[in-house]
C-alpha positions as CSV (number, residue, x, y, z in Angstrom):
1,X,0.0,0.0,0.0
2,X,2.6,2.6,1.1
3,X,4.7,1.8,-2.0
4,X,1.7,2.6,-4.4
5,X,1.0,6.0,-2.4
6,X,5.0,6.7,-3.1
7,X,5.3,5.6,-6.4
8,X,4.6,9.2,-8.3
9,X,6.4,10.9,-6.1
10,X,10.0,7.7,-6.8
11,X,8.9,8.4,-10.1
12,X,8.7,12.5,-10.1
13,X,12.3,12.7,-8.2
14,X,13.7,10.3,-11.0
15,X,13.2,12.7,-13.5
16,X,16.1,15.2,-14.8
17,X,13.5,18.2,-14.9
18,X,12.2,17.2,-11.3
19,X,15.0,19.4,-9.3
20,X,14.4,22.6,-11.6
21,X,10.4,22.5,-10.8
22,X,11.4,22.2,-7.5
23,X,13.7,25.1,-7.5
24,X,10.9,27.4,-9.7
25,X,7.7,25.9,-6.9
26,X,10.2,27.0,-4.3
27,X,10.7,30.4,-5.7
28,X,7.2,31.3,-6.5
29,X,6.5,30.4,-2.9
30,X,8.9,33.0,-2.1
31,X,7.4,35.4,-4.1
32,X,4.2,35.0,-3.2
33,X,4.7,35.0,1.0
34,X,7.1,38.4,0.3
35,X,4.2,40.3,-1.4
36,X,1.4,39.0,0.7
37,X,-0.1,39.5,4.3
38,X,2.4,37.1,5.6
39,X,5.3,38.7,4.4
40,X,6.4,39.9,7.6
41,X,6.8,36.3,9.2
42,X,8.7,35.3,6.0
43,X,11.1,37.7,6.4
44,X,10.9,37.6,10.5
45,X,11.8,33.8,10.8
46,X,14.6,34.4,8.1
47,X,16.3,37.1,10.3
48,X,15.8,34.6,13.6
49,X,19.0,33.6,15.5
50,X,19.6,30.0,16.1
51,X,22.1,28.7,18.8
52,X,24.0,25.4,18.4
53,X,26.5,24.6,21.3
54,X,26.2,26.9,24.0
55,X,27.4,30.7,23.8
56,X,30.6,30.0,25.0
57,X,31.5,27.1,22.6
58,X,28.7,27.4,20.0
59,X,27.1,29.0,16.3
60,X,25.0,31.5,16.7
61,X,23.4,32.4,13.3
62,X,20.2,33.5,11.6
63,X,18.4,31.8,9.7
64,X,19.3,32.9,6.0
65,X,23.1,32.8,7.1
66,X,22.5,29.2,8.3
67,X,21.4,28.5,4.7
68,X,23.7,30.8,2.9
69,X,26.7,30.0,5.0
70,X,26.7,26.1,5.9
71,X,23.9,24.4,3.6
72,X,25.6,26.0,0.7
73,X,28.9,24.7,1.5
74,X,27.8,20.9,1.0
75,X,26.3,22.6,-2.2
76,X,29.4,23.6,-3.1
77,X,31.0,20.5,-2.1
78,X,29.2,18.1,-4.1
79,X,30.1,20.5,-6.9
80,X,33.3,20.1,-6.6
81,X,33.1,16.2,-6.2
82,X,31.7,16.0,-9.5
83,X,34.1,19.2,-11.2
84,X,37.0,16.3,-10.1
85,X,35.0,13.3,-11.4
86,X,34.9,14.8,-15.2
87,X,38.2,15.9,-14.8
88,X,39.3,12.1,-13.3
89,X,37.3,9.9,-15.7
90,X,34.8,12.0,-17.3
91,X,33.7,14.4,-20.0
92,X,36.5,17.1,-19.1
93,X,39.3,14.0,-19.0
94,X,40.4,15.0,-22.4
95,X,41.4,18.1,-23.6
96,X,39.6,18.3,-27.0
97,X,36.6,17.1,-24.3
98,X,37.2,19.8,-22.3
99,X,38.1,22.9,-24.0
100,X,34.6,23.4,-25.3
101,X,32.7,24.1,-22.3
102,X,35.9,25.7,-20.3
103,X,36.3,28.2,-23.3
104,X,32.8,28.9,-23.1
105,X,32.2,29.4,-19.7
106,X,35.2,32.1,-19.9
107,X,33.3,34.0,-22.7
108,X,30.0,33.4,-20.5
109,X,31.8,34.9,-17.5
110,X,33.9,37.2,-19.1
111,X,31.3,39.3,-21.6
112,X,28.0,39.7,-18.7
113,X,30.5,41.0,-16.2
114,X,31.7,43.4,-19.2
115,X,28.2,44.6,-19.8
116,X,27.1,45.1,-16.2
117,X,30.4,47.2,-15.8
118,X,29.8,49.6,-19.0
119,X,25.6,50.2,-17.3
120,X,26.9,50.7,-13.6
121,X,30.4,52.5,-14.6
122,X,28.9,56.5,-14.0
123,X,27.5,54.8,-10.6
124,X,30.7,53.0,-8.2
125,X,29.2,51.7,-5.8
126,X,27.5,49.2,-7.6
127,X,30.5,48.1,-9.5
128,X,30.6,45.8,-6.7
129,X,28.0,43.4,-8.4
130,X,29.8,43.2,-11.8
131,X,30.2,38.6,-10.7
132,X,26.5,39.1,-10.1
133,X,25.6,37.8,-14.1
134,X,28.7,35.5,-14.7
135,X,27.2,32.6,-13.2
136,X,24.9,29.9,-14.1
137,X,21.9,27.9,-11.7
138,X,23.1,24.1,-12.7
139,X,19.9,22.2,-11.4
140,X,17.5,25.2,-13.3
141,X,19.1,25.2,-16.3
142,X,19.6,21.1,-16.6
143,X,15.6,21.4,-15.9
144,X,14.3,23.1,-18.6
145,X,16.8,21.4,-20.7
146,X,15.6,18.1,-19.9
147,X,12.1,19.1,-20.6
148,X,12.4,18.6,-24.0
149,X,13.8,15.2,-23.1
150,X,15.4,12.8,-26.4
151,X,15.0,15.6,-28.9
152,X,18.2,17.1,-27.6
153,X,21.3,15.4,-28.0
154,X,23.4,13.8,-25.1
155,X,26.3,15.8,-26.1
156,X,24.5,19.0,-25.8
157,X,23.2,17.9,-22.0
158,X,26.8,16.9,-21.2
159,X,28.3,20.2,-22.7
160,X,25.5,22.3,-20.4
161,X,26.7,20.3,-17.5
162,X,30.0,21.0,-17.6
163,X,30.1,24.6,-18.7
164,X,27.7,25.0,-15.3
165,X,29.7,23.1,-13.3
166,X,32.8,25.3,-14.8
167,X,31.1,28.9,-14.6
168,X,30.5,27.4,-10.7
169,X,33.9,26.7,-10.4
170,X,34.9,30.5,-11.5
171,X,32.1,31.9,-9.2
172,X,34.1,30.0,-6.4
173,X,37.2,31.5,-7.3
174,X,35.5,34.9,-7.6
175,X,34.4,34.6,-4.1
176,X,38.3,33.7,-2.8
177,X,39.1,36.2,-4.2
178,X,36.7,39.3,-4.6
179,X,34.0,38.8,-2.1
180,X,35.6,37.7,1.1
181,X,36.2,40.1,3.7
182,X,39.2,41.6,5.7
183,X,41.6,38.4,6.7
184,X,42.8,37.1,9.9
185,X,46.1,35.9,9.5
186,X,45.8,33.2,12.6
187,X,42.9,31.5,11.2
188,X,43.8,31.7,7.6
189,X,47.2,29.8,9.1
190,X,45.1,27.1,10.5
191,X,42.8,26.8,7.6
192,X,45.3,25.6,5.2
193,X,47.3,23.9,7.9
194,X,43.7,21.4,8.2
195,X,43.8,21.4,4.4
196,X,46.8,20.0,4.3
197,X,46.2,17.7,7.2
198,X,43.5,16.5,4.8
199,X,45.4,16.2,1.3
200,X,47.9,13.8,3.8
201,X,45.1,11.4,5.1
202,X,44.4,11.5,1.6
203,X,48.1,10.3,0.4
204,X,47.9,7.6,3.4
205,X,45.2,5.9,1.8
206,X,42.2,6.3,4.0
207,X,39.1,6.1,3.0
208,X,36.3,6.3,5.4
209,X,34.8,9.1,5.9
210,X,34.8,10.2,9.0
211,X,38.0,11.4,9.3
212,X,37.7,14.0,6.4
213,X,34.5,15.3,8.1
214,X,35.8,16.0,11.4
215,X,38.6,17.7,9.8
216,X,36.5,19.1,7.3
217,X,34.4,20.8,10.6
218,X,37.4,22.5,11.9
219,X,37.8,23.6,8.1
220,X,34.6,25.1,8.3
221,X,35.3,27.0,11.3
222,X,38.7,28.5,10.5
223,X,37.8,29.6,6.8
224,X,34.5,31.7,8.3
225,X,36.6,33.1,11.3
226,X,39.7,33.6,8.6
227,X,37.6,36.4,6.6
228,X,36.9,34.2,3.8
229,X,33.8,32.9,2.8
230,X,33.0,29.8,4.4
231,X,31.5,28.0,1.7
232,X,35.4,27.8,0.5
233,X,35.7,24.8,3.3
234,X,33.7,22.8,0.9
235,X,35.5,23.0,-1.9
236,X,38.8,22.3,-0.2
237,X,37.3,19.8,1.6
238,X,36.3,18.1,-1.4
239,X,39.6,18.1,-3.7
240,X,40.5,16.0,-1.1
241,X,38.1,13.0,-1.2
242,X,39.7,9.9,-2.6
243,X,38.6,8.4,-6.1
244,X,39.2,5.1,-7.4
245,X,42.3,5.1,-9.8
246,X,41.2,2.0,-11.1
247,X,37.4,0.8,-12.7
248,X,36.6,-2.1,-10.0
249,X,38.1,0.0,-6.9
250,X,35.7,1.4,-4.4
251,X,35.4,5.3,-4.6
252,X,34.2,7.4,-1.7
253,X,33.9,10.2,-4.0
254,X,31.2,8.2,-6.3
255,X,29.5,7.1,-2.7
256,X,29.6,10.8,-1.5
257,X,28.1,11.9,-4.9
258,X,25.1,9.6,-4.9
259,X,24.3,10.0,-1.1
260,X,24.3,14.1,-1.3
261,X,23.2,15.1,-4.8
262,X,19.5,14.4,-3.9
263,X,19.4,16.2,-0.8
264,X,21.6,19.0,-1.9
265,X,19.3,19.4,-5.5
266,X,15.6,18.9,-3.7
267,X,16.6,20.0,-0.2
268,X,19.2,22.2,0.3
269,X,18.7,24.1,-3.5
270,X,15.2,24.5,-3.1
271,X,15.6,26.0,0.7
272,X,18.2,28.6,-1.0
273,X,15.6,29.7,-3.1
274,X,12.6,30.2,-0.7
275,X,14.9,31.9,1.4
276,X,16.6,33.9,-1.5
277,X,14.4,34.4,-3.8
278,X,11.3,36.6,-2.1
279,X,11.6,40.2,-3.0
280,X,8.6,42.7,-2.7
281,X,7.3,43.8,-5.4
282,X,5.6,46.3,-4.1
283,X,6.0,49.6,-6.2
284,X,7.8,48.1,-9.2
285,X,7.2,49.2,-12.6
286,X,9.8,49.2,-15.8
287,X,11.5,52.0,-14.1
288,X,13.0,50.0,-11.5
289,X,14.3,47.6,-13.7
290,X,15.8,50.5,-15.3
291,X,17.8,51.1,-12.4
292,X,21.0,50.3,-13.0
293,X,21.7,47.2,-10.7
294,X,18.8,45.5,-12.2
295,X,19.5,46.4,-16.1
296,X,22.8,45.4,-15.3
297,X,22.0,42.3,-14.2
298,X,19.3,41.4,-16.9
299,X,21.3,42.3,-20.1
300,X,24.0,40.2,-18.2
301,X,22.5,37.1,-17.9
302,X,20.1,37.5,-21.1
303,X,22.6,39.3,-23.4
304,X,25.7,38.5,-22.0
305,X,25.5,35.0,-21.5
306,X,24.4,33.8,-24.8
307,X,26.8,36.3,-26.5
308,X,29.8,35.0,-24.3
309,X,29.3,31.7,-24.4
310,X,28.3,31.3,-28.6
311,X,31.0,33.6,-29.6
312,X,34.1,31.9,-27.5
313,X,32.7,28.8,-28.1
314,X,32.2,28.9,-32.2
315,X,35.7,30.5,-32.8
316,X,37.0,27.4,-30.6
317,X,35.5,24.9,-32.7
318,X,36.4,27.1,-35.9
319,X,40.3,27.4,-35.2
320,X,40.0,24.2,-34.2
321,X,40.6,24.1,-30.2
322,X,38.1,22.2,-29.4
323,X,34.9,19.7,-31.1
324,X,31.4,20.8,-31.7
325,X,29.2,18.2,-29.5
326,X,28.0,15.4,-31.7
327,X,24.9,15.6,-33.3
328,X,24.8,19.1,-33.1
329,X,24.6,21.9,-34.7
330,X,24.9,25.8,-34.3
331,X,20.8,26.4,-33.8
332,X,21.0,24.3,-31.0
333,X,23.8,25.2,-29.8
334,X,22.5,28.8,-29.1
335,X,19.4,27.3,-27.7
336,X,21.8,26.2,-25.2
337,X,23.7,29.0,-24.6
338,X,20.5,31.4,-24.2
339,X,19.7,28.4,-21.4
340,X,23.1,29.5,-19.3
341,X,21.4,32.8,-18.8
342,X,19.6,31.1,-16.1
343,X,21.6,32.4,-12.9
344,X,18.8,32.2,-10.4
345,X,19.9,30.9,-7.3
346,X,23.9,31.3,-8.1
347,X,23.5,35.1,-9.3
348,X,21.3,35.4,-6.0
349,X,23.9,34.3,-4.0
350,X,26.9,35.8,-5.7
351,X,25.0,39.1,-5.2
352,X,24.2,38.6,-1.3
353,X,28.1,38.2,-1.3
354,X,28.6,41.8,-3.6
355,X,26.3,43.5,-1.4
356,X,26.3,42.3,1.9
357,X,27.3,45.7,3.8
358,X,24.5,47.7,0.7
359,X,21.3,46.0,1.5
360,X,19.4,48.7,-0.2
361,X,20.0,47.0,-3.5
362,X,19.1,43.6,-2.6
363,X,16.0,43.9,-3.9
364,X,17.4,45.3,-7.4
365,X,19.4,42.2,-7.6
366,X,16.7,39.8,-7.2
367,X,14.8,41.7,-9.4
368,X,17.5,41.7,-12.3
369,X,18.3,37.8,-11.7
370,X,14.6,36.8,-11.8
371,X,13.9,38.5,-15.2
372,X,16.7,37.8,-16.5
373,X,16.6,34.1,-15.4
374,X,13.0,33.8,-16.2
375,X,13.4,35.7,-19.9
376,X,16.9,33.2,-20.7
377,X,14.2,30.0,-20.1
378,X,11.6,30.8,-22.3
379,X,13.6,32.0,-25.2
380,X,15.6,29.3,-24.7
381,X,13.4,26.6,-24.1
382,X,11.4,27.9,-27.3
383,X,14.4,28.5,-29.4
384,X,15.6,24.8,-28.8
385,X,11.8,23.7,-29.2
386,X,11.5,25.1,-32.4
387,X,15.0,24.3,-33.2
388,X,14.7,20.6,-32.3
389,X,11.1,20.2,-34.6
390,X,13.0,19.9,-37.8
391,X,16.2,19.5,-38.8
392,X,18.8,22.5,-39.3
393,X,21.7,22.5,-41.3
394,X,23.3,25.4,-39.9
């Protein structure tokens, strides 16, 4: 009886769309408690402090920094896993297999930043935000991808994958380096002194768990005393994580990959949006997108993306760097590079890093990464829709 009630639902978190609806249910929920009576509880119990440990030896955080600050670190460090899995055995193991989408996500990084710097240049203290439209939402834009299911090529899936899972990798290294806050040498000291007790436990060999996550805990702790952003603990935490060398050995990586990927894409991304995503919308008309944070970050994603991604990537593939996916072509291709537009819940968290100490253009930001998100879906979706009806021979 219980596993007929449960069937849809094993059969609806099976399904490669299934995390993105989540993501875009989670959102409109958002939406809809931020512009209605109860908006004042949704933004109360996001703001509320909760104590683990005791004062004296304990975490006291709110709410949203709970989520933003140590749910997105396992985000960030299944990301990794998998970043090091293509580059171990999978689609990025060759270089012909990997220049593609690295090239691309360069040229989709590079050219939104470019444009969100020429709209805020007369205005510099918004310059801060110019990572805000470099990045790429991997479970949203895999989603709408998938919805066309077989009529899009593997090889198309697998490039999207891996230029998201790049672009992710550069937002990391964005926050390292651009977003983190004053340093404290101490800490900083005994941050990379636990990363390098973990790369040695590594080399010895071991491979349960349990000592990389005890390790990885005091990781934690010393990155987001140290001044850097604390979700940088798990990314360190998981360059370190063991992989099989050969086919038949076991891999802890693999087993930490299939254990927190559905957790991380219908728990943990989903939370990040409800809790990131609500934005009143009280009082907004075209001017405010107008404003320049907003246009900014809407010609970003929606302009720059597609522009930086197509362009690097077809003079690659022309002067011969790197192969065109197979059974492809350039229509498609676009499709999917109007798709990486979709920054959602990574451009909302890039831009809670830009402006953390400028709240009064939060809501600017969420308003720029929500149109610009939404708009980079539909024309996508439709482009690939139409482009995947009949065959192309451009």
């Amino acid at each position: 009886m219980i596993r007929y009630i449960t069937a849809p639902f094993r059969w609806f978190f099976k399904l490669e769309a299934a995390s993105g609806l989540v993501l875009l249910i989670a959102a409109t929920i958002a939406l809809i408690l931020s512009n209605s009576d109860l908006s004042g509880h949704y933004f109360g119990i996001l703001k509320t402090h909760i104590l683990i440990g005791t004062q004296n030896f304990g975490l006291d955080l709110s709410v949203l920094h709970w989520i933003n600050d140590v749910l997105m670190c396992v985000f960030f460090f299944v990301v990794t896993l998998e970043i090091k899995r293509e580059f171990i055995h999978g689609e990025l193991s060759r270089p012909k297999q990997a220049a593609l989408p690295i090239i691309g996500a360069i040229g989709g990084m590079a050219v939104p930043a470019i444009i969100y710097v020429i709209i805020n240049f007369e205005t510099g203290n918004t310059l801060r935000g110019w990572a805000i439209p470099s990045a790429t939402d991997i479970a949203f834009s895999i989603g709408v991808l998938s919805l066309l299911g077989k009529r899009v090529p593997v090889s198309l899936k697998v490039f999207l994958l891996a230029l998201a899972i790049i672009d992710d990798l550069g937002a990391i290294i964005i926050i390292a380096f651009f977003y983190s806050t004053e340093l404290q040498y101490m800490y900083l000291i005994l941050m990379m002194g636990s990363f390098l007790t973990l790369l040695i436990i590594n080399k010895l060999g071991v491979k349960k768990f349990a000592p990389y996550l005890l390790i990885g805990l005091f990781l934690w702790d010393f990155t987001h005393e140290s001044g850097i952003h604390s979700t940088i603990s798990g990314v360190l935490l998981a360059l370190t994580i063991p992989h099989r060398v050969h086919e038949k050995d076991f891999s802890l990586l693999l087993k930490l990959e299939h254990i927190l990927s559905p957790y991380v894409a219908f728990g943990i991304m989903p939370l990040f949006a409800f809790a990131n995503a609500g934005v009143s919308l009280d009082g907004v008309s075209m001017n405010s997108l107008m404003a320049p944070v907003p246009l900014g970050i809407l010609c970003g994603l929606f302009f720059g993306k597609q522009i930086g991604v197509f362009l690097f990537s077809y003079l690659s593939v022309k002067f011969k760097f790197a192969e065109m996916p197979s059974n492809s072509n350039w229509l498609k291709f676009y499709g999917v590079g109007i798709l990486t537009g979709i920054g959602f819940t990574m451009s909302l968290f890039v831009g809670n890093l830009a402006f953390a100490e400028n709240n009064q253009y939060m809501d600017g930001v969420k308003i720029g990464v929500l149109s610009g998100s939404i708009l980079s879906a539909l024309i996508g979706y439709s482009l690939l829709s139409l482009a995947t009806k009949k065959k192309s021979v451009l």
